[in-house]
N, C-alpha and C positions, 0 to 999 in steps of 0.2 A: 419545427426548426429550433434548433438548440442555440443557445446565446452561452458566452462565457458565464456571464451571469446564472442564466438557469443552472448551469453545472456545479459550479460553485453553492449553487442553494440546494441543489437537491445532494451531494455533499456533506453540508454542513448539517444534513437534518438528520441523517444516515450518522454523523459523527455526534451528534448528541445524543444517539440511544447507546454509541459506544461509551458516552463521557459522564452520561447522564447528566447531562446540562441542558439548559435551555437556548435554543436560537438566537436569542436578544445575547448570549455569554460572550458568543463571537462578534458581537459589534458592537459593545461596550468597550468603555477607557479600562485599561487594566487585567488583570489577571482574575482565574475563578481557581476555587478548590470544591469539588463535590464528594460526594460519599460515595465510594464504593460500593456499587449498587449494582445490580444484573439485569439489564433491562430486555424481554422479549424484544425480538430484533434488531439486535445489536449482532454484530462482525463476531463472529468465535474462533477465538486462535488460542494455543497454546499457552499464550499468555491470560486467556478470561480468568476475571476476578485475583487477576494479579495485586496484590499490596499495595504496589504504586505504579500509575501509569499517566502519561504525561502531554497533551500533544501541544505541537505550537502552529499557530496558524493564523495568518494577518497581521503578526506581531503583538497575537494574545496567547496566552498560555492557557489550557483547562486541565487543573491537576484532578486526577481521580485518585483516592487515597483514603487505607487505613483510619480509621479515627483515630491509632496511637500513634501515627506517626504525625497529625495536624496539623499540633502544635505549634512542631515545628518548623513546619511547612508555613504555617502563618505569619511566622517571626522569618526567617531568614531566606524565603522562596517567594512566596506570595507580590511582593513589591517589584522584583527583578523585573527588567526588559527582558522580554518575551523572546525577544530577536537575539540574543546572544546567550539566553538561558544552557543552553544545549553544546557553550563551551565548555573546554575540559577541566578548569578549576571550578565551574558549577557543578558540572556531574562527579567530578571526586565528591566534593560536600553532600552530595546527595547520596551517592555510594556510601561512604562514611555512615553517614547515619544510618543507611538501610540494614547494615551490616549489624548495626546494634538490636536492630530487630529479627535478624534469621531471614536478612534479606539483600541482596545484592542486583544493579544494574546489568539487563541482561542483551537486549539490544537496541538498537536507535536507525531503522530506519526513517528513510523517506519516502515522499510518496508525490505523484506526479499526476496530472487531470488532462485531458483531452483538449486542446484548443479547436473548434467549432470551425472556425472559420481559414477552412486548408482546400486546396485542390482536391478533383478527385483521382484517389490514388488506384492507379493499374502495377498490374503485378508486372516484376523484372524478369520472373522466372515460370515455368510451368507449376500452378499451385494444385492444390485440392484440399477441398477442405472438410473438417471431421464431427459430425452430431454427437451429441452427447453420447450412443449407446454405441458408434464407434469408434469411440476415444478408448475403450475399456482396453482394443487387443495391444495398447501402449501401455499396459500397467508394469509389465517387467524390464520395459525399456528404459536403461539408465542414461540412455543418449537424449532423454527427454525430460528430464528428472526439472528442470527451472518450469517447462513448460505447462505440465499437467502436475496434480496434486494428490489427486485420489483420494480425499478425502470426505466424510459423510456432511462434517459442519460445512464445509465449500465445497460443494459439488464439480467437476468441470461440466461443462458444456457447451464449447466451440474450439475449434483447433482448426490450424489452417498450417500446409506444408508446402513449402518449394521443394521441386526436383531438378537435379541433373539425369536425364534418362528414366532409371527406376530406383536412384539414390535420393535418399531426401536429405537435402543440401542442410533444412533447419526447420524449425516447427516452431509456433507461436500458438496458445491456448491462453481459454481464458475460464477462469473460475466464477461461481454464482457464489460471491462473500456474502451479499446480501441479496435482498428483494431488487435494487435498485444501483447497487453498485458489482461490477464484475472485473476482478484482476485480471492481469495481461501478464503472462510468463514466458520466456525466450529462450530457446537453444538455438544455435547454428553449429554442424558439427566443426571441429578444426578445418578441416582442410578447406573450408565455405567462407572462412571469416574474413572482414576485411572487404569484402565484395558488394554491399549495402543488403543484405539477405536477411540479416535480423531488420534493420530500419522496417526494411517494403513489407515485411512479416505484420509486425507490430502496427503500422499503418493499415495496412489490410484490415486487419485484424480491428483494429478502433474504428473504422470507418464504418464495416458492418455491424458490429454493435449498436453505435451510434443509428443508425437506419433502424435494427430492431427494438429500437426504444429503451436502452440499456445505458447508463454511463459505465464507463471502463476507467480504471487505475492504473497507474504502474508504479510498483514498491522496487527499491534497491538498497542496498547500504552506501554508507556515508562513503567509502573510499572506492565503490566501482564506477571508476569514471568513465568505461567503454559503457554499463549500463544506460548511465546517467545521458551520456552522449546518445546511445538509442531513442531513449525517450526524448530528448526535447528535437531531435532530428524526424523522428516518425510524428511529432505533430500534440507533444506535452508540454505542459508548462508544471513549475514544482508549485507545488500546494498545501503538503504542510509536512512536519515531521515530528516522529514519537519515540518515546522512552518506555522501556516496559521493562519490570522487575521479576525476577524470579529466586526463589527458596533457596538459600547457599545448601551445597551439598554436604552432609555429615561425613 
């Protein structure tokens, strides 16, 4: 049986191979800076071994970063409250400087944890639902594009679909990011939305994970509030949020 607690800890231990930090970093007074470092079993995205990457979480901060940019990080980042770190006269400052290295702020989502202790959720609509090997014949399907990934570092392996008849109303999948952590992705076509179909989806969806001994995520950006509204409606609470840098283009 899963507790808030557990979640949150297995989480944060998952997020130290990303930060390369230590467990004790998240329940300390204060902020961390670690080194940029590549640790087997850590989350691989687009952004690995990014220059600067940033998360907050509990109202701590753990900076991952360049040794040339430290510095400054030590003087004019390192002290901040954690909790407001990630407004927009922090992140220009941060911008600014990255820029002087052939580097600029590239996105800032967040991200959202499962709360444990919810009803058990039954579907609104006719579902079915999809194994890893037949997730595959959705790879050319752009009506599914939030849901599945296709990708080798995050593999998918669960999908679940509501229908109207033989239309399928939305789909919800979930990614293996890690050993221990697996993201949750959402489509509902137009003509579906509005109807709770993404909610029941995503619900579904975290509820069987959670039974197969899996924690689930759910990532969005800072202005999708119909997202955001999924998530803590299907049964999220927010959990932390990151910065991540990438190479300005020549």
């Amino acid at each position: 049986m899963y507790t808030k607690t557990k979640i949150l800890s297995i989480a944060k231990r998952q997020l130290a191979l990303d930060y390369n930090c230590q467990l004790s970093d998240f329940e300390k007074e204060g902020n961390t800076i670690t080194e940029n470092k590549l640790l087997e079993g850590r989350r691989i995205y687009e952004s690995d071994g990014c220059f600067l990457k940033i998360i907050s979480i509990g109202g701590r901060a753990i900076i991952c970063a360049d040794e040339k940019i430290r510095p400054w990080l030590e003087e004019k980042i390192l002290k901040r409250d954690a909790n407001w770190l990630f407004d927009y006269d922090k992140l220009r400052a941060i911008d600014n400087k990255l820029r002087e290295f052939g580097h600029e702020i590239d996105q800032m989502p967040h991200f959202y944890l499962p709360n444990p202790v919810t009803c058990d959720i039954k579907p609104i609509a006719p579902i079915k639902w999809f194994e890893k090997q037949e997730i595959l014949q959705f790879g050319d399907d752009s009506r599914f594009d939030e849901a599945f990934v296709f990708s080798e570092n995050y593999p998918d392996v669960l999908g679940v679909a509501a229908f109207d008849g033989d239309i399928i109303m939305g789909m919800a999948g979930a990614s293996e990011d890690s050993k221990t952590l697996y993201q949750i992705g959402i489509n509902v076509l137009p003509k579906y939305r509005g109807k709770g179909i993404g909610i029941n989806l995503v619900a579904l969806l975290k509820q069987e994970l959670l039974k197969r001994g899996k924690v689930p995520f759910y990532g969005t950006a800072v202005s999708h509030i119909i997202s955001k509204n999924i998530a803590i409606s299907a049964g999220f609470f927010p959990a932390w949020a990151e910065v991540y840098s990438k190479k300005l283009e020549d």
